[in-house]
N, CA and C atoms as a LAMMPS dump frame, in Angstrom:
ITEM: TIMESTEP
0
ITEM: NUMBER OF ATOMS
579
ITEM: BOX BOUNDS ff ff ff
-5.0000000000000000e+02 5.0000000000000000e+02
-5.0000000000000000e+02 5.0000000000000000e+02
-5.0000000000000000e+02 5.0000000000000000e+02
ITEM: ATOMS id mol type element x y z
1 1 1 N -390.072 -48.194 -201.079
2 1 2 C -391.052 -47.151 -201.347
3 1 3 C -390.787 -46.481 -202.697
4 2 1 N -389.534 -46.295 -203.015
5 2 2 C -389.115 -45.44 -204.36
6 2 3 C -389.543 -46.748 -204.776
7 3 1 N -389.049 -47.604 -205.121
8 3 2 C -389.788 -48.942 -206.484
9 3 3 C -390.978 -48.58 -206.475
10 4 1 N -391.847 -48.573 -205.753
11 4 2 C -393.636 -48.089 -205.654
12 4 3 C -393.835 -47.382 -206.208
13 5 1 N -393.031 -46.38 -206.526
14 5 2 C -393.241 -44.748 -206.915
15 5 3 C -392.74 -45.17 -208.491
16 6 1 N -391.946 -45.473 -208.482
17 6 2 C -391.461 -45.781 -209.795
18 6 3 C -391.869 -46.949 -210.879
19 7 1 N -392.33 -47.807 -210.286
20 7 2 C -393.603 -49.231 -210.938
21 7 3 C -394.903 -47.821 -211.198
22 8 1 N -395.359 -47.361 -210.4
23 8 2 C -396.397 -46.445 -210.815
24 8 3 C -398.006 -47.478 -209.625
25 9 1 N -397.053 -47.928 -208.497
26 9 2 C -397.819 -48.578 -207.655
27 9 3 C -398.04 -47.614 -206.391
28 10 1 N -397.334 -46.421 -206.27
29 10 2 C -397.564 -45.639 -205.257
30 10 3 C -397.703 -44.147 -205.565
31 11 1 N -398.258 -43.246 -205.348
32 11 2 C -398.294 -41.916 -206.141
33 11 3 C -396.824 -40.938 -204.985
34 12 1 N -397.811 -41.484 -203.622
35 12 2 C -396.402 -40.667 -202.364
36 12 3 C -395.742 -41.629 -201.774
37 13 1 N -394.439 -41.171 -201.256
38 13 2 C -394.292 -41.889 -200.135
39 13 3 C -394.219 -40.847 -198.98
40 14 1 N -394.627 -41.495 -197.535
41 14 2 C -394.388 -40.584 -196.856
42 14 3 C -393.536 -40.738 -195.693
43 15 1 N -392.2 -39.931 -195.152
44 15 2 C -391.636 -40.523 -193.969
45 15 3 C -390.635 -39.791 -193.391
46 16 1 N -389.983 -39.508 -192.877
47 16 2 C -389.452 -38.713 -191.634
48 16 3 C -387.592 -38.187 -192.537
49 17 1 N -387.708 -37.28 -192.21
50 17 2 C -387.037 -36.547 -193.239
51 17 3 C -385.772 -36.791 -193.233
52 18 1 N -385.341 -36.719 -191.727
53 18 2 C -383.644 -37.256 -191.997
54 18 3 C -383.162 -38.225 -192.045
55 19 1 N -384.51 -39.573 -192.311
56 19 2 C -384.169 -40.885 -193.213
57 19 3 C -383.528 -40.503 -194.549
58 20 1 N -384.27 -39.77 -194.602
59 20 2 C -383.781 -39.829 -196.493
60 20 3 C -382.514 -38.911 -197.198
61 21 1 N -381.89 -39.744 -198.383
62 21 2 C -380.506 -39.14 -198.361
63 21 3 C -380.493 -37.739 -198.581
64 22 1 N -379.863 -37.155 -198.377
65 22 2 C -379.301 -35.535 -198.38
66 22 3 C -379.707 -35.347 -199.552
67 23 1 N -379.002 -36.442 -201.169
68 23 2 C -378.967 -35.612 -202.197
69 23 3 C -379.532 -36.729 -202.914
70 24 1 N -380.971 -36.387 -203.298
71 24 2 C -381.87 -37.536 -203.336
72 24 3 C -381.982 -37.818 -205.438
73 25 1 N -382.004 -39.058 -205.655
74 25 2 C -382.163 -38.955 -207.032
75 25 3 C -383.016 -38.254 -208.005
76 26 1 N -382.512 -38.07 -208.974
77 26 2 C -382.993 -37.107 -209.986
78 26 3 C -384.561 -36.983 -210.182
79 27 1 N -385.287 -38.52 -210.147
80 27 2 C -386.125 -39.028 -210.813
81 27 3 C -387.277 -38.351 -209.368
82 28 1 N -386.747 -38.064 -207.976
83 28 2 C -387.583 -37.998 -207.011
84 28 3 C -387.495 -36.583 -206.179
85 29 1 N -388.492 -36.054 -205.607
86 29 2 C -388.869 -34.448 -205.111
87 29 3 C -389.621 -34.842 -203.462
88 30 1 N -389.126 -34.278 -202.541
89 30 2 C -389.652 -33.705 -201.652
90 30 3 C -390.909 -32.623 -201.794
91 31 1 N -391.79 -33.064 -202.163
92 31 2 C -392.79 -31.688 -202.223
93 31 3 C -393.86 -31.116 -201.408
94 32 1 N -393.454 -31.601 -199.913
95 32 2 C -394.712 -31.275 -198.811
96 32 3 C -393.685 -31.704 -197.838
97 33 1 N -393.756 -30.552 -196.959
98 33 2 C -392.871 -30.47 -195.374
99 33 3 C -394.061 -30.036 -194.617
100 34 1 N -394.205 -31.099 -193.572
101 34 2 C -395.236 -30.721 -192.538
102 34 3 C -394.668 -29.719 -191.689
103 35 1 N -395.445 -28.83 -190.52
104 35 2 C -394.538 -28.699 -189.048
105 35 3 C -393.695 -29.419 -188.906
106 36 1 N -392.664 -28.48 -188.029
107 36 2 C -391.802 -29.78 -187.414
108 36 3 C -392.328 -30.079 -185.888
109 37 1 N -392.048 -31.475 -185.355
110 37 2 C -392.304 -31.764 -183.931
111 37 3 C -390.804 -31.206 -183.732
112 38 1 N -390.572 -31.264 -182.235
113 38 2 C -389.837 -31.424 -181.769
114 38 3 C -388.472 -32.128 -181.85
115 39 1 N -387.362 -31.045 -181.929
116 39 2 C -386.228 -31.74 -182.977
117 39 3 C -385.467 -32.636 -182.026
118 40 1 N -385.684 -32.856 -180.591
119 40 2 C -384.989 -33.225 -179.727
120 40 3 C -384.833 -35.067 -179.75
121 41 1 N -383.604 -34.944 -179.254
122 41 2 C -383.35 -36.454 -179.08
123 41 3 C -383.174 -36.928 -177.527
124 42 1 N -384.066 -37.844 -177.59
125 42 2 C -384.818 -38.603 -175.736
126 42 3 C -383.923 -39.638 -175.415
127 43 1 N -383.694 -39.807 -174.459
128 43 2 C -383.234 -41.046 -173.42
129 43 3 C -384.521 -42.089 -172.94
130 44 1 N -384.202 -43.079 -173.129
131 44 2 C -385.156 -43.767 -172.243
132 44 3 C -384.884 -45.28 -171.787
133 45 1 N -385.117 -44.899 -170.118
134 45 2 C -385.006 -45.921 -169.212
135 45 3 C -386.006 -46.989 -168.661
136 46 1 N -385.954 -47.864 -168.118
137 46 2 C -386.948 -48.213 -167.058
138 46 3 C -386.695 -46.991 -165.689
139 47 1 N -385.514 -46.248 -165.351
140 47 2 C -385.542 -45.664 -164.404
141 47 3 C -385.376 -44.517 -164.341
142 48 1 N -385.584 -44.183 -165.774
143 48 2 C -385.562 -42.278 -165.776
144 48 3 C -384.72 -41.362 -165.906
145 49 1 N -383.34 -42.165 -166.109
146 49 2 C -382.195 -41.735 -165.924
147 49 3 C -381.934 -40.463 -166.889
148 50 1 N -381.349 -39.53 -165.869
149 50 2 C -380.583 -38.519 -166.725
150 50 3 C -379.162 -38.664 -167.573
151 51 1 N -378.718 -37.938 -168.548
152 51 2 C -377.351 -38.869 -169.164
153 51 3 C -376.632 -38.432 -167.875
154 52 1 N -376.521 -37.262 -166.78
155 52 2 C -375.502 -37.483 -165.849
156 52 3 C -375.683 -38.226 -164.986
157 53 1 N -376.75 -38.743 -164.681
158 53 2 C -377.131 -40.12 -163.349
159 53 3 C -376.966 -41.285 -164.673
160 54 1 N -376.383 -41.358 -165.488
161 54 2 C -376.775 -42.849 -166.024
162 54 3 C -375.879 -43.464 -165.334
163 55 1 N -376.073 -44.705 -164.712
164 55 2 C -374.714 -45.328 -164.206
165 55 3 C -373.67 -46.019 -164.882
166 56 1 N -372.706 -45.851 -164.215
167 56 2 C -370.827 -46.159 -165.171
168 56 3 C -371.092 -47.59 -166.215
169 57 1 N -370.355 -47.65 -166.72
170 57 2 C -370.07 -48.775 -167.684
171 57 3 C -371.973 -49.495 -167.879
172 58 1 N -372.669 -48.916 -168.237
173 58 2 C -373.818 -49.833 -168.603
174 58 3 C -374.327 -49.237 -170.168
175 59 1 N -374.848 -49.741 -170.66
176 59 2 C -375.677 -49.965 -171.976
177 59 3 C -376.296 -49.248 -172.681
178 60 1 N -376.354 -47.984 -173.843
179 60 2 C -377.336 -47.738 -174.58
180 60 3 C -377.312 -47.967 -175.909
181 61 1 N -379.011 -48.088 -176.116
182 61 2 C -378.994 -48.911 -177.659
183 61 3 C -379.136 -47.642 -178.576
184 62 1 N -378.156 -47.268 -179.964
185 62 2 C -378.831 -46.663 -180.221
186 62 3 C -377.788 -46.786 -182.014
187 63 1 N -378.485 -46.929 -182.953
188 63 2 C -377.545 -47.048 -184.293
189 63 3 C -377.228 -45.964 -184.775
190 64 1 N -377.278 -44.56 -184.279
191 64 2 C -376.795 -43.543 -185.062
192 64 3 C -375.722 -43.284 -184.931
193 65 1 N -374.213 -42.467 -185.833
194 65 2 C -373.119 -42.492 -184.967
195 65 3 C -373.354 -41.521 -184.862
196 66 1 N -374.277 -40.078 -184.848
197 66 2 C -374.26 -38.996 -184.902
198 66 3 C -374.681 -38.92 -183.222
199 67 1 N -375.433 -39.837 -182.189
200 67 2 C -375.755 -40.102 -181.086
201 67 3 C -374.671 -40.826 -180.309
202 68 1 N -374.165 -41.458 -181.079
203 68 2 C -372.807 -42.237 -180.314
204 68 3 C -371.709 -41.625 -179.81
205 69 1 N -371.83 -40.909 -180.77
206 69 2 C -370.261 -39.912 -180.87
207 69 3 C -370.547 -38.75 -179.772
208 70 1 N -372.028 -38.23 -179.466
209 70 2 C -372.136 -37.2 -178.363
210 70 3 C -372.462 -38.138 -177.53
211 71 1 N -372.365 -39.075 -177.257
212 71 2 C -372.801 -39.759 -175.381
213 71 3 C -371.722 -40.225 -175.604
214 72 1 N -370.312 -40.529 -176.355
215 72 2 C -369.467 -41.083 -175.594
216 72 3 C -368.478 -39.689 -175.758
217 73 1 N -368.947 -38.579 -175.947
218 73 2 C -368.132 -37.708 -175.901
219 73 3 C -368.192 -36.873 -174.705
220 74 1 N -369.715 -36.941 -174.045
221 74 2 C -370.009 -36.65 -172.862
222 74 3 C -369.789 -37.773 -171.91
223 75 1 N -369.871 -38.875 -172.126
224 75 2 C -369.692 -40.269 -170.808
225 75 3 C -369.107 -41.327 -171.514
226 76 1 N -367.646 -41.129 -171.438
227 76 2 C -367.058 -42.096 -172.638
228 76 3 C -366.581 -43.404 -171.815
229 77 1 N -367.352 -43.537 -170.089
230 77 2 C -367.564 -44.533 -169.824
231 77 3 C -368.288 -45.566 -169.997
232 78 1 N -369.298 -44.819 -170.875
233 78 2 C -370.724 -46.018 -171.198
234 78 3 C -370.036 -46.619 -172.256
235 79 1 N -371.381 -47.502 -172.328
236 79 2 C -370.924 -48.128 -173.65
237 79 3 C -372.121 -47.981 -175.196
238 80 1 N -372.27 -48.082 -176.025
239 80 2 C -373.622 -47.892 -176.706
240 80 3 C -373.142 -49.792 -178.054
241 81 1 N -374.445 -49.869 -178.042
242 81 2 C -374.677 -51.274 -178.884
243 81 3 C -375.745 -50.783 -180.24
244 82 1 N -375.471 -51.077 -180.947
245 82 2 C -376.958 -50.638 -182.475
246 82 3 C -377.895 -51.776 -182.033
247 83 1 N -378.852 -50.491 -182.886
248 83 2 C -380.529 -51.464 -182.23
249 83 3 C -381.441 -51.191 -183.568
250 84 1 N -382.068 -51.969 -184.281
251 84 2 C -382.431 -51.92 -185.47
252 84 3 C -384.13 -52.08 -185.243
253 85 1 N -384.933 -51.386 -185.874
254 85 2 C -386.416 -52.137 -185.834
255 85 3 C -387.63 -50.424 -186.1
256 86 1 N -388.715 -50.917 -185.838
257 86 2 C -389.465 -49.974 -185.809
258 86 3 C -389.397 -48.916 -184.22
259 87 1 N -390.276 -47.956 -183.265
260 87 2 C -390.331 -47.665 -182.256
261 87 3 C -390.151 -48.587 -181.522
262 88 1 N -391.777 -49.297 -181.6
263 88 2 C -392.051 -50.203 -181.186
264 88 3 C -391.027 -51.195 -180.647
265 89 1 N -390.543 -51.979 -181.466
266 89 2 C -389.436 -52.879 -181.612
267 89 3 C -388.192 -52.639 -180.705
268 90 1 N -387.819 -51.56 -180.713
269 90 2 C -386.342 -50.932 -179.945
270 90 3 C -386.859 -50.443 -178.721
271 91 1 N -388.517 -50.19 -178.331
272 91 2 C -388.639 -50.314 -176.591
273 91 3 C -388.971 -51.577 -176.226
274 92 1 N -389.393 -52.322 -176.779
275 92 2 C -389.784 -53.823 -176.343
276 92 3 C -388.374 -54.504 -175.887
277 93 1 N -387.051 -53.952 -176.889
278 93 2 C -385.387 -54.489 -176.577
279 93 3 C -385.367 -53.993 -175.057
280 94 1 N -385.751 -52.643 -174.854
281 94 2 C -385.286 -52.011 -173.737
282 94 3 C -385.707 -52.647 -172.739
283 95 1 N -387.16 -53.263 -172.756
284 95 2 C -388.209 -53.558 -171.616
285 95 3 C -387.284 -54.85 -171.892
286 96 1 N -386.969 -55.803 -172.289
287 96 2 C -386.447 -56.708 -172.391
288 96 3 C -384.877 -57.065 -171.87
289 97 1 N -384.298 -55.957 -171.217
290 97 2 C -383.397 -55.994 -170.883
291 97 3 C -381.751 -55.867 -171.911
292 98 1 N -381.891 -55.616 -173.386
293 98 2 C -380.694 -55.685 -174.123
294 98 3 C -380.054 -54.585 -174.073
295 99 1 N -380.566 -53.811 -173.438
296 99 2 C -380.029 -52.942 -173.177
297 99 3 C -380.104 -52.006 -171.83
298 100 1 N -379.628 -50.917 -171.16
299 100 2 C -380.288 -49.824 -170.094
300 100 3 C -380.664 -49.036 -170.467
301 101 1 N -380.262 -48.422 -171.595
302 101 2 C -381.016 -46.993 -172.178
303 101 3 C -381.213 -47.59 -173.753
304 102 1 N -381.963 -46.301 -174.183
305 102 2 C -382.472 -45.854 -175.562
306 102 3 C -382.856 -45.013 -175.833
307 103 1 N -382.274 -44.464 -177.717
308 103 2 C -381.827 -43.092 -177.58
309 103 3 C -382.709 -42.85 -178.791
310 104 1 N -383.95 -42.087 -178.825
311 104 2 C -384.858 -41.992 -180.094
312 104 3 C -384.873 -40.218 -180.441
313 105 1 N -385.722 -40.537 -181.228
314 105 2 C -386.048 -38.883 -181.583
315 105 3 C -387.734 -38.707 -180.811
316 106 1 N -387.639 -37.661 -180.321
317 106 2 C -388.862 -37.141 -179.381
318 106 3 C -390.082 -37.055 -180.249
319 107 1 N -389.391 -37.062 -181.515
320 107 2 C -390.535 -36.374 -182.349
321 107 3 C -391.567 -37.9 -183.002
322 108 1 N -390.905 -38.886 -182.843
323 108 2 C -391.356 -40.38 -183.057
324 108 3 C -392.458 -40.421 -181.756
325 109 1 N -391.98 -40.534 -180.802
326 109 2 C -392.455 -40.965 -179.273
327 109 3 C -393.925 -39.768 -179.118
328 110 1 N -393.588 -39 -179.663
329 110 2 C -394.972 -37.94 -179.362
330 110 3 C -396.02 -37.925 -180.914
331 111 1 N -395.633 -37.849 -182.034
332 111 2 C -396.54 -38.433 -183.122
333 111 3 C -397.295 -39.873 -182.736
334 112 1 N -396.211 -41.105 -182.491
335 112 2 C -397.23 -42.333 -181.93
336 112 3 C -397.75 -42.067 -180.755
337 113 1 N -397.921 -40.821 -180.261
338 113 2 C -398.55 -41.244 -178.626
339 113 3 C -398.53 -41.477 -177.234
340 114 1 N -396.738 -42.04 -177.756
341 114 2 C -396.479 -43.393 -176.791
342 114 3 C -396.206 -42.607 -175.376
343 115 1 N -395.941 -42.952 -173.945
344 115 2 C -395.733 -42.507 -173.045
345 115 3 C -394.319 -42.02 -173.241
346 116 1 N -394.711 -40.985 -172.655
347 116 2 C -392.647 -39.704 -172.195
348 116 3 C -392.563 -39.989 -170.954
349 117 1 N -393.315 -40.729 -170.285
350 117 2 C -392.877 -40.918 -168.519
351 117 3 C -391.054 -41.729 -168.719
352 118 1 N -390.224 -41.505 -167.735
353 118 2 C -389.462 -42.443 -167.562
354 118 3 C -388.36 -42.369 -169.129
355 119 1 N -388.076 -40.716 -169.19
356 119 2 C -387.811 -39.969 -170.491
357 119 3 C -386.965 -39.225 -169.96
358 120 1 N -385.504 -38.735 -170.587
359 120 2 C -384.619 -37.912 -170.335
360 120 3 C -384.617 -36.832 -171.442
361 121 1 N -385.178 -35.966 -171.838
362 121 2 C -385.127 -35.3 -173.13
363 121 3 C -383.618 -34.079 -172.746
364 122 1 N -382.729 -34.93 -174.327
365 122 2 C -381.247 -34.223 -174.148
366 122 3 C -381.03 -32.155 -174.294
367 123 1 N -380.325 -32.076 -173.699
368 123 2 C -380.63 -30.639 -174.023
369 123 3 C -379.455 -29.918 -175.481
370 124 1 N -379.508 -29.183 -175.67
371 124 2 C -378.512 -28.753 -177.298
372 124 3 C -377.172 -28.746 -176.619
373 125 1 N -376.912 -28.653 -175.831
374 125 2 C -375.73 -28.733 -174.889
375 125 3 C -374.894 -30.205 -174.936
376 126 1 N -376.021 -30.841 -174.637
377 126 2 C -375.876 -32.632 -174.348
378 126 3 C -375.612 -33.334 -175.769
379 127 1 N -376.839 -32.674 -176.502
380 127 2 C -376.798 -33.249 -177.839
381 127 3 C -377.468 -32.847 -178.667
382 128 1 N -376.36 -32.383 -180.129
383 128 2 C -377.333 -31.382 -181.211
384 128 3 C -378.253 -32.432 -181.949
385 129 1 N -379.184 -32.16 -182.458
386 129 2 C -380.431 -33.175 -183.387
387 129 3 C -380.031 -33.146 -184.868
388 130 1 N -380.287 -34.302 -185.574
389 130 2 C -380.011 -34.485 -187.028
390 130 3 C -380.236 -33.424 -187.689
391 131 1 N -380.021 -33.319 -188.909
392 131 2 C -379.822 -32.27 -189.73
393 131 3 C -381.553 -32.87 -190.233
394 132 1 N -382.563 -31.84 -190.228
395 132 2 C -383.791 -32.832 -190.511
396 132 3 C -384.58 -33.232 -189.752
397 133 1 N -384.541 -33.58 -188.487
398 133 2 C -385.32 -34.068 -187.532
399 133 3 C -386.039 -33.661 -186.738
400 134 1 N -387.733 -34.394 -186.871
401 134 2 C -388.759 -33.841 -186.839
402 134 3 C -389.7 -33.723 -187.953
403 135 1 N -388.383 -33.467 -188.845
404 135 2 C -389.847 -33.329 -190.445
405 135 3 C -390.495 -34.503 -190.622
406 136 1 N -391.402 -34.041 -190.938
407 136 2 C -392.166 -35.165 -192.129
408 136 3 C -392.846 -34.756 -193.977
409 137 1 N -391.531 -35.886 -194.605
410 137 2 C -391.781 -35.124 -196.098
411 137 3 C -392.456 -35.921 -196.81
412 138 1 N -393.363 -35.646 -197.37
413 138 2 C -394.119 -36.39 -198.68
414 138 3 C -393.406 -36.487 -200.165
415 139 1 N -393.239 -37.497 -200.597
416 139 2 C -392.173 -37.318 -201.873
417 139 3 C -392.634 -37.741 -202.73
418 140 1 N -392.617 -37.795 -204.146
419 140 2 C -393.163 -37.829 -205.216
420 140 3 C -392.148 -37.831 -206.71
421 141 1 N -392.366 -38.621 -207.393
422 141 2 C -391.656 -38.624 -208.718
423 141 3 C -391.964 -37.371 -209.268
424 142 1 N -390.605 -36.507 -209.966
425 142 2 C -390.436 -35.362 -210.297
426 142 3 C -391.689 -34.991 -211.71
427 143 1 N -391.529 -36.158 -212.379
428 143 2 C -392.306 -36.162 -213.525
429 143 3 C -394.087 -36.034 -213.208
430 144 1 N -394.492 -36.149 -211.976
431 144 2 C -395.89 -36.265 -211.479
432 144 3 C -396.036 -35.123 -211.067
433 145 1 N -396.592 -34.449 -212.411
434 145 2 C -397.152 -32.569 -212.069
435 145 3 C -398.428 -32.555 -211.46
436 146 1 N -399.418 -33.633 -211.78
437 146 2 C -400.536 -33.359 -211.465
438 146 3 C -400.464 -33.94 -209.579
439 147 1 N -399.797 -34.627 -208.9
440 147 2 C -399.465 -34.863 -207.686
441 147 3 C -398.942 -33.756 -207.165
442 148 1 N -398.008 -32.941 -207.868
443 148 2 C -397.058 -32.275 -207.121
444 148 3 C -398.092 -30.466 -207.285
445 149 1 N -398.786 -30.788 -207.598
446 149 2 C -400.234 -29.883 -207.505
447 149 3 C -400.89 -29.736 -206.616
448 150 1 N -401.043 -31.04 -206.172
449 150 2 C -401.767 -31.267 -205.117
450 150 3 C -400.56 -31.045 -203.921
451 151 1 N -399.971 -31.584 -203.633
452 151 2 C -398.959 -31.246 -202.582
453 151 3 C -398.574 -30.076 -202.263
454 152 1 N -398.17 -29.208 -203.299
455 152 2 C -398.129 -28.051 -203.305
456 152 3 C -399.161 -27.258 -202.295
457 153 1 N -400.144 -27.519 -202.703
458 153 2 C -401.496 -27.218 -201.631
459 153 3 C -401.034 -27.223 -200.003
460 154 1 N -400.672 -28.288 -199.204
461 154 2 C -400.269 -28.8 -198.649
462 154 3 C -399.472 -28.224 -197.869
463 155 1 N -397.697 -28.241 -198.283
464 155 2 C -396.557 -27.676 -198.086
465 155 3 C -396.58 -26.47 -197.241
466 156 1 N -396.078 -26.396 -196.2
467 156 2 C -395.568 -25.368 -195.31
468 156 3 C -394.357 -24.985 -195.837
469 157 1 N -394.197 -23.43 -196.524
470 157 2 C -393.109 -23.449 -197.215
471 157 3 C -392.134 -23.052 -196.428
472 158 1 N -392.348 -22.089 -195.014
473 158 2 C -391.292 -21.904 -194.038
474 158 3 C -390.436 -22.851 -193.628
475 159 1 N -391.615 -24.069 -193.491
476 159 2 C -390.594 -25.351 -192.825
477 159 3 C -389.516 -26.241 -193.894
478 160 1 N -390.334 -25.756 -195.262
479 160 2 C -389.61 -26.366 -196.409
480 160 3 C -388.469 -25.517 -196.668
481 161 1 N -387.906 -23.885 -196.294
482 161 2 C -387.31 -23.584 -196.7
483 161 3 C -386.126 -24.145 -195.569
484 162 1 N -386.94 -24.333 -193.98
485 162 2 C -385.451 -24.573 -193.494
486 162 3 C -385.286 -26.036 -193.619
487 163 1 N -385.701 -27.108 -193.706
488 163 2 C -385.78 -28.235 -193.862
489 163 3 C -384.402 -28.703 -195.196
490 164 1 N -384.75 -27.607 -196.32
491 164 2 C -383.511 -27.48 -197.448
492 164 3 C -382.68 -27.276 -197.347
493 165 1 N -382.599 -26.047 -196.491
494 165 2 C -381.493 -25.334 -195.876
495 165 3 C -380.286 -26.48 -194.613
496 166 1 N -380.878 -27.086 -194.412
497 166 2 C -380.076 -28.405 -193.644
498 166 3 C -379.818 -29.087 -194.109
499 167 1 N -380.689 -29.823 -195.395
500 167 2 C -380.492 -30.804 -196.243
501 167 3 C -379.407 -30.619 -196.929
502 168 1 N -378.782 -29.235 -197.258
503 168 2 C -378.184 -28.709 -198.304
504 168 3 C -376.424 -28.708 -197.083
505 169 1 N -377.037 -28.192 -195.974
506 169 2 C -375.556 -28.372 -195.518
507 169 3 C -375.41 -29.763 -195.466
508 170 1 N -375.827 -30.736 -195.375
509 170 2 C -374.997 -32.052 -195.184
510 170 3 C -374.578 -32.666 -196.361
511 171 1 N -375.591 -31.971 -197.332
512 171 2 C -375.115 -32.532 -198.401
513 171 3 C -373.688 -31.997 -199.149
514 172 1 N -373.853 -30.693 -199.162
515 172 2 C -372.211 -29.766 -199.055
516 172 3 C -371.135 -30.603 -198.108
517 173 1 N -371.301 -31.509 -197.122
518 173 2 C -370.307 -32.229 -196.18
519 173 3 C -370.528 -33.455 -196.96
520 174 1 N -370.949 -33.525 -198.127
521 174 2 C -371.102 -35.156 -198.464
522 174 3 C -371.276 -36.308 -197.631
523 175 1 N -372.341 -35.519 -196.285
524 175 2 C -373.026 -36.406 -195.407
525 175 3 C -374.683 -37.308 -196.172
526 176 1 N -374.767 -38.278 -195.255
527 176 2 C -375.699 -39.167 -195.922
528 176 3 C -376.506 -39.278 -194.035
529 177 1 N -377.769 -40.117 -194.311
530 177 2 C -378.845 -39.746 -192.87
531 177 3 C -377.914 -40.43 -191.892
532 178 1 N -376.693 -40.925 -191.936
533 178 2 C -376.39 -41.774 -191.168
534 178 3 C -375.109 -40.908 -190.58
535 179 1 N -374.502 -40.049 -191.314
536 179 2 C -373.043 -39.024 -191.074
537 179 3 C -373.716 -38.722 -189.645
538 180 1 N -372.654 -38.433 -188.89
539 180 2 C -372.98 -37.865 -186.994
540 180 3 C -372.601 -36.237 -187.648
541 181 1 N -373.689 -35.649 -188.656
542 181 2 C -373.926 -34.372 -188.681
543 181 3 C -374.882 -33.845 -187.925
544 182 1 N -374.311 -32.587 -187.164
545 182 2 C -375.716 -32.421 -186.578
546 182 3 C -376.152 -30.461 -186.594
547 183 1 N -376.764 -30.11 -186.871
548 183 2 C -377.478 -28.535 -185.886
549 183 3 C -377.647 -27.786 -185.279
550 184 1 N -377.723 -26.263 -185.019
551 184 2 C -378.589 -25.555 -184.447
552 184 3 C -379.492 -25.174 -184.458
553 185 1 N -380.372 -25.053 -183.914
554 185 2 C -381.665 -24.603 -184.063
555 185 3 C -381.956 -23.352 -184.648
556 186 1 N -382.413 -23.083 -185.942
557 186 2 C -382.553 -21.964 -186.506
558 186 3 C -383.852 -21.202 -186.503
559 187 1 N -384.157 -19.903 -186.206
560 187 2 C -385.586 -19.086 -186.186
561 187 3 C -385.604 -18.361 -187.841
562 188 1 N -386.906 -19.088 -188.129
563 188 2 C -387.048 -18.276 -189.517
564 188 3 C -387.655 -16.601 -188.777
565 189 1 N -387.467 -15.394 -189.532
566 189 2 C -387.862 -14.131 -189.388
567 189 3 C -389.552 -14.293 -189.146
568 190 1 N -390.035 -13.716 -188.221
569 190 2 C -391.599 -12.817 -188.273
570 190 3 C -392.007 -12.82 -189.216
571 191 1 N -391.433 -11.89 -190.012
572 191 2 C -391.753 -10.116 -190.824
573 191 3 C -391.461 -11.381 -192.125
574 192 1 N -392.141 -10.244 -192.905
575 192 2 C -391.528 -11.177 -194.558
576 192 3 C -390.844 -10.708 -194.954
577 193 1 N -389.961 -11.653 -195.753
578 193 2 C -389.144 -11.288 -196.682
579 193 3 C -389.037 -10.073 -197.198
């Protein structure tokens, strides 16, 4: 997507915020933070399982270590395997048997649509959410004023200020989207500034 942007073949790219690195190159800007969905991270079974009913020694797919590290810190009997692909792709594994569980972000599963039946949604207790997750940022080459004009338009700046504000701690930890950094849930003020 950055080559696109940078050939002069794409004006945005657009995509889910705590893909992208903490401390992003010079040449490129975040300049539009939607709402956030829901920062939570889901379980999902064929049988609904809660992480305390999951049963002993069986299977979840999931490539983050920031997810690995809290389910085997809570049930360090399971086991977890990486699972690579689109949504799509990593429930079709599940329905397919490569795994018993799968561990997404809520905020994927409810933008596509897809069914929450047969869904464990983790609680902050169980498991904190990426530094980021939920956003969706529109990005743009720094040098593109007349884009970043338009975006500007756009931009929810509340969500952009906390969206930075996370970005900025992981990047202070010289974390990258993949570090098992994770959150609390922060309330911006009412009242203004």
């Amino acid at each position: 997507l950055r080559s696109a942007l940078l050939d002069g073949d794409a004006d945005i790219e657009v995509h889910s915020l705590k893909d992208a690195p903490a401390t992003l190159d010079a040449n490129f800007v975040p300049e539009a933070i939607f709402k956030r969905e829901n920062a939570s991270d889901i379980l999902l079974s064929k049988e609904g399982w809660t992480l305390k009913d999951f049963p002993h020694k069986l299977i979840i797919g999931t490539s983050s270590p920031r997810r690995k590290a809290q389910i085997l810190n809570a049930r360090s009997d399971l086991e977890t395997v990486p699972v690579r692909g689109n949504i799509a792709t990593r429930i079709s594994k599940l329905k397919n048997g490569l795994f018993d569980g799968l561990i997404v972000a809520k905020a994927a599963l409810v933008r596509l649509n897809l069914d929450l039946s047969n869904t464990y949604e983790f609680t902050l207790d169980e498991m904190l959410p990426s530094a980021s997750q939920g956003f969706i940022a529109v990005e743009c080459l720094k040098s593109n004023i007349e884009i970043i004009n338009i975006l500007k338009k756009i931009n929810n700046e509340d969500e952009m200020l906390l969206a930075s504000a996370e970005r900025l701690f992981v990047a202070q930890l010289n974390g990258s989207c993949l570090s098992p950094v994770s959150y609390t849930h922060l309330t911006l003020p009412t009242t203004p500034y």
